[in-house]
Backbone bond lengths (Angstrom), bond angles and torsions (degrees), N, CA, C in turn:
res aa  C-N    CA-C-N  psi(-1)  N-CA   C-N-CA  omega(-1)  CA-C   N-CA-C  phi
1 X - - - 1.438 - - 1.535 108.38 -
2 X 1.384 113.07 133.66 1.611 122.75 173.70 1.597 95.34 -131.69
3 X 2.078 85.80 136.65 1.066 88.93 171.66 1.928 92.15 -135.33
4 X 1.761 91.68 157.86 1.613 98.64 -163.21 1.279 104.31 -125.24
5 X 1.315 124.22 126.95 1.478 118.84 177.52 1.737 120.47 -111.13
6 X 1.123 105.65 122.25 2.217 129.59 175.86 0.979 106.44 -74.69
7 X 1.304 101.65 143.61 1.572 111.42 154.19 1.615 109.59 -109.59
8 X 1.025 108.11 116.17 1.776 106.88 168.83 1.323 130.31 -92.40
9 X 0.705 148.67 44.04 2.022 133.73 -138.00 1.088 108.95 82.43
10 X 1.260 115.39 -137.16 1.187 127.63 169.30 1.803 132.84 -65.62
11 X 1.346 89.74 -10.86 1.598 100.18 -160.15 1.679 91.79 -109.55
12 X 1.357 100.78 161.63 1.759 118.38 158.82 1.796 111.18 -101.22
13 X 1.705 93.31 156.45 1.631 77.60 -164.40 2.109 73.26 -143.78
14 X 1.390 101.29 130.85 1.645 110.26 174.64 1.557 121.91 -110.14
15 X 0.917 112.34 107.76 1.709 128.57 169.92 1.473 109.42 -61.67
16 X 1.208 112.72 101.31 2.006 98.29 163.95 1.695 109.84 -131.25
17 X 1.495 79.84 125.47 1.774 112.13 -174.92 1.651 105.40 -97.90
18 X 1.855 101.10 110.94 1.203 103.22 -173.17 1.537 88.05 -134.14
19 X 1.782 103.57 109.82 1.709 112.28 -172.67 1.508 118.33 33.19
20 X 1.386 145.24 -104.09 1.376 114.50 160.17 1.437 146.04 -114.84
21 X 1.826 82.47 23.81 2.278 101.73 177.57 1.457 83.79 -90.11
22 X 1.390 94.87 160.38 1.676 113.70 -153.45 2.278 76.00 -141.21
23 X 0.575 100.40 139.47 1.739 109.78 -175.36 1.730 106.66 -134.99
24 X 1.112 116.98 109.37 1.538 122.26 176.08 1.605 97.38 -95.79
25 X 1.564 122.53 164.59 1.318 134.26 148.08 1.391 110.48 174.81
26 X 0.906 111.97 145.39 2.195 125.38 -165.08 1.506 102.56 -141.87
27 X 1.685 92.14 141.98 1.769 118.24 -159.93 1.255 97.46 -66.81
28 X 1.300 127.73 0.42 1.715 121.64 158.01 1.299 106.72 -54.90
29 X 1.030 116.27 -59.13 1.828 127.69 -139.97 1.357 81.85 -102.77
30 X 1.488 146.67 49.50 1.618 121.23 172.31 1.495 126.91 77.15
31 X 1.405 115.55 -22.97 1.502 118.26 -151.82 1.484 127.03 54.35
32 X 1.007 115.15 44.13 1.432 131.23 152.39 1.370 145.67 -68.92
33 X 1.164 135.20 108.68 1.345 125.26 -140.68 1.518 114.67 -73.14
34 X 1.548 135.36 148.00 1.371 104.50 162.52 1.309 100.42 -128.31
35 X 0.998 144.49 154.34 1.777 133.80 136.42 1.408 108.08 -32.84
36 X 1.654 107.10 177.25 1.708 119.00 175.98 1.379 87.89 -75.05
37 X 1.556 156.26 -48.83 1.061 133.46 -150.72 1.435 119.49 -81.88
38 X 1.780 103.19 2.52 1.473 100.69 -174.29 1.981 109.93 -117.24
39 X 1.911 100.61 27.18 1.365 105.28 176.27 1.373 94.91 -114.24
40 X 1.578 99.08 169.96 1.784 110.68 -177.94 1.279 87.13 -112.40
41 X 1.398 100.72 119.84 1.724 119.59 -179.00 1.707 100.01 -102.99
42 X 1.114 95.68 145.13 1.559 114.30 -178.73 1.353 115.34 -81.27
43 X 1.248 120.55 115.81 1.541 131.03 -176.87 1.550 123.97 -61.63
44 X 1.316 110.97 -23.50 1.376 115.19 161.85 1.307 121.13 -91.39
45 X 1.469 121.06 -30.95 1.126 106.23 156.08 1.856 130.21 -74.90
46 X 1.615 97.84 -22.76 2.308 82.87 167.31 1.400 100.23 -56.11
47 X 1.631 123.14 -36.03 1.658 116.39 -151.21 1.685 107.22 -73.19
48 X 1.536 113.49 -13.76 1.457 123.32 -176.57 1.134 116.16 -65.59
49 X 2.023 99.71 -45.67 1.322 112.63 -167.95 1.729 103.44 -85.58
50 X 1.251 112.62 -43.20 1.188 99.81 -172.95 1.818 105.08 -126.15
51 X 1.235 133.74 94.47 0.862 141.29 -175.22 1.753 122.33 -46.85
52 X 1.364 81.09 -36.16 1.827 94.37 -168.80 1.838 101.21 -63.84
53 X 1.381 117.46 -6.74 1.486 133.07 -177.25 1.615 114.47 -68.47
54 X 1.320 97.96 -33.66 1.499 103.83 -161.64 1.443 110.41 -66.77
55 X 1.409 126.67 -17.89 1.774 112.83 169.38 1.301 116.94 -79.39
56 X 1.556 103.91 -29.41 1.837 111.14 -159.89 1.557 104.54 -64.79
57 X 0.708 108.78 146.32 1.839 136.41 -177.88 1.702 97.48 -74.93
58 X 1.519 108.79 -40.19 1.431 111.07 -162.93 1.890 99.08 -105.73
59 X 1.112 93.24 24.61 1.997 84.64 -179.57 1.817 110.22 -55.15
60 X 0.903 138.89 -25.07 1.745 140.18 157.88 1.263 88.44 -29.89
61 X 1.367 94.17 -108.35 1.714 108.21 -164.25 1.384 103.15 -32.40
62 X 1.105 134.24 -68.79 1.806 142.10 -162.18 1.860 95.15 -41.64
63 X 1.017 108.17 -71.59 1.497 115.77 174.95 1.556 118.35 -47.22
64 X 1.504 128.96 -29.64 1.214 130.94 137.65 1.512 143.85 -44.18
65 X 1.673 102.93 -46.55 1.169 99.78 166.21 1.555 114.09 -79.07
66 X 1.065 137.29 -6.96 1.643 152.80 -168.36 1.470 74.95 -74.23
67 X 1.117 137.54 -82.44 1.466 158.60 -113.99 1.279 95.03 -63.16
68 X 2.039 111.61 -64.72 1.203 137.19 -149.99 1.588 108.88 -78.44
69 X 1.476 100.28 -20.16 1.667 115.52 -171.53 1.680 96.86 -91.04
70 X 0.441 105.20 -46.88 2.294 125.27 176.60 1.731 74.26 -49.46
71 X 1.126 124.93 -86.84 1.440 129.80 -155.39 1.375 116.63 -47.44
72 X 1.565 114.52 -57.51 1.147 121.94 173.05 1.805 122.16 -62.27
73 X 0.749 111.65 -17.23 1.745 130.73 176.84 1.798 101.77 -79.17
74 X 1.035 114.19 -0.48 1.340 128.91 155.49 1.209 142.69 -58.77
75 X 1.298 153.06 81.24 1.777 124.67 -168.51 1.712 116.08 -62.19
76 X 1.206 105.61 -50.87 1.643 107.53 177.74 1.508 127.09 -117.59
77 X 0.950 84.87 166.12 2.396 94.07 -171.03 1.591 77.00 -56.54
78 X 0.926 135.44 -57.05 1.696 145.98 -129.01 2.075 95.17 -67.90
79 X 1.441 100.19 -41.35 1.498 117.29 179.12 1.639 113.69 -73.10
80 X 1.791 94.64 -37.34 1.202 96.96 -168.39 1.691 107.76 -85.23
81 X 0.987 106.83 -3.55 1.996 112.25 162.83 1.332 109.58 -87.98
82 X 1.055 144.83 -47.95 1.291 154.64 -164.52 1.308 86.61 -72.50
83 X 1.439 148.25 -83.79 1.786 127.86 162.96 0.934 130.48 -26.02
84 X 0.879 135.38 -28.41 2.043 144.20 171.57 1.411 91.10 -78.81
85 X 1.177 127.68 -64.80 1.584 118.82 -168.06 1.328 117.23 -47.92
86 X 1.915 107.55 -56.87 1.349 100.35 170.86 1.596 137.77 -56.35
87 X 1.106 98.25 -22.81 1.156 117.63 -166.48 1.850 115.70 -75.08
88 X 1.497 104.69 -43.99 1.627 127.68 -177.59 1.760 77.51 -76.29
89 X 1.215 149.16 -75.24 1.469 144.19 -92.65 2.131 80.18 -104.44
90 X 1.780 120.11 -6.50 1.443 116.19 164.27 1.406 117.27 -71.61
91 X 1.587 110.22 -26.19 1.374 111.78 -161.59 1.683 100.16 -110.71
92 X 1.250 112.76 21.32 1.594 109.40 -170.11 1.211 141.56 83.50
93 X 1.153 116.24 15.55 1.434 139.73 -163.78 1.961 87.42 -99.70
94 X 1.169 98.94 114.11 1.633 106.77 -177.22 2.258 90.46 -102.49
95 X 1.202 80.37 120.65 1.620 94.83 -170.17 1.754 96.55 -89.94
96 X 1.336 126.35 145.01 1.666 133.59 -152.88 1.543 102.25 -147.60
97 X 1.064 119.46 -72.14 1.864 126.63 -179.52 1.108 120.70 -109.87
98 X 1.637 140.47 136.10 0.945 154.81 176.69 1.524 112.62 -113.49
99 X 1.117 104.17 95.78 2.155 96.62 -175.37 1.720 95.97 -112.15
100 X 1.562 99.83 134.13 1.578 101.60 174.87 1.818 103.13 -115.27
101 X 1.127 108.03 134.90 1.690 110.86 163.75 1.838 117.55 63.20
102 X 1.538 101.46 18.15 1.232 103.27 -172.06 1.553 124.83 87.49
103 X 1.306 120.48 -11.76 1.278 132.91 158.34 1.835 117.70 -39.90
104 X 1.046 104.71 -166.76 1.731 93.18 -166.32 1.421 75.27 -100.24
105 X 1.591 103.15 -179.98 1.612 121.27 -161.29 1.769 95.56 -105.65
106 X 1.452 120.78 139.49 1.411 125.91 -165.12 1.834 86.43 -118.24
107 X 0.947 114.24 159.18 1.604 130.71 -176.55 1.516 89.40 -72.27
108 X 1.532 109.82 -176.61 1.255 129.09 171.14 1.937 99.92 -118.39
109 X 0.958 98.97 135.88 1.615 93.26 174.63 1.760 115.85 -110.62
């Protein structure tokens, strides 16, 4: 298990990668975990990433399963952080701690 900690604004926002559930939750909301299917994803931003989204009725879900398949197309948690990082650090997500397996938390460099 890896877990990765953001800075967003004002808020912290935690990634936890457990084999291939991917768990979001930010010190707004409690720190509560959700899956991708339990965030409100921004419609202009799925249409950025995936353009072909913008007619479908169902772009949520579609952009979900994108997510989970991206993830799983992975061999290790270790790969599958290093994609989340890059990925958050386009939209501003300033990435800070990297903790693997309960070990102490290492900076992000």
């Amino acid at each position: 298990m890896i877990t990765i900690l953001f800075g967003f604004a004002n808020d912290k926002i935690m990634v936890t990668i457990n084999g291939n559930q991917v768990y979001f939750s930010s010190t707004a909301f409690g720190a509560v975990k959700a899956p991708i299917e339990g965030l409100r994803l921004n419609y202009s931003g799925v249409c950025n990433e995936f353009p072909d989204l913008r007619e479908n009725e169902d772009w949520e879900n579609e952009a979900c399963k994108r997510f989970k398949n991206k993830i799983e197309s992975y061999n290790t948690e270790e790969e599958k952080a290093d994609y989340i990082i890059e990925d958050l650090k386009k939209f501003g997500y300033i990435p800070e701690q990297k903790q693997k397996e309960g070990f102490r938390p290492r900076k992000i460099k």
